[in-house]
C-alpha positions in Angstrom: 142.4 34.0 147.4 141.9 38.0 146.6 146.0 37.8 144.7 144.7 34.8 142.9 141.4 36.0 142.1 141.4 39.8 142.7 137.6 39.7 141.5 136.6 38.1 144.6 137.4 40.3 147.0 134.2 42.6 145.9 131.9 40.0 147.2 133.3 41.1 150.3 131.9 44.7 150.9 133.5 45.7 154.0 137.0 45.1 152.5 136.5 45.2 148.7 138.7 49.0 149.0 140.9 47.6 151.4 144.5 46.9 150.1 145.2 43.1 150.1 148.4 43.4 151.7 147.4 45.2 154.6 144.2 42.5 155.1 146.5 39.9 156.9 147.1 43.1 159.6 142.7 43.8 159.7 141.9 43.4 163.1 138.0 43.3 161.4 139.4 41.3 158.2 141.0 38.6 161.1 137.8 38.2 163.1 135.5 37.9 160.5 137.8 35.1 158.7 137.8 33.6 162.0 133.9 33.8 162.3 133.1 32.0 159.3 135.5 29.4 160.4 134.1 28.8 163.0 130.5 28.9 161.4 132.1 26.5 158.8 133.4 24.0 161.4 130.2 24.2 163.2 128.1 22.9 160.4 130.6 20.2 159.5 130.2 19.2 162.9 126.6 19.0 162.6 126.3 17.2 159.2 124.0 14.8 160.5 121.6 17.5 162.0 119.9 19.2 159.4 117.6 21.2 161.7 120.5 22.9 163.8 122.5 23.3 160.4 118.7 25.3 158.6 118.1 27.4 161.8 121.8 28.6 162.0 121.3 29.7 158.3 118.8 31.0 158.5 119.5 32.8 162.1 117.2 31.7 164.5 118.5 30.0 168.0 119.3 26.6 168.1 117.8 23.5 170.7 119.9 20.6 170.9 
């Protein structure tokens, strides 16, 4: 994404100085792409329950 669209990579604070080819090797680039993964894949698996999906956005615990 950041070689395709270079501009992008400054929505990204933390790593907006970093060089793009050594992100792949970011221990803190690595888990934060795995983090929103897995906050992505959480909310996909909650589609059908829009209360969990507004308190995770917003940050406040969760009750199944």
């Amino acid at each position: 994404m950041f070689r395709a669209h270079p501009e992008t990579q400054a929505l990204f604070p933390k790593f907006a100085t970093t060089e793009i080819s050594s992100l792949l090797n970011n221990p803190k680039f690595l888990a934060y792409g795995n983090m929103l993964t897995a906050g992505i894949d959480f909310m996909i698996d909650n589609l059908a329950d829009t209360k969990i999906i507004s308190q995770m956005l917003v940050g406040k615990p969760w009750k199944s």
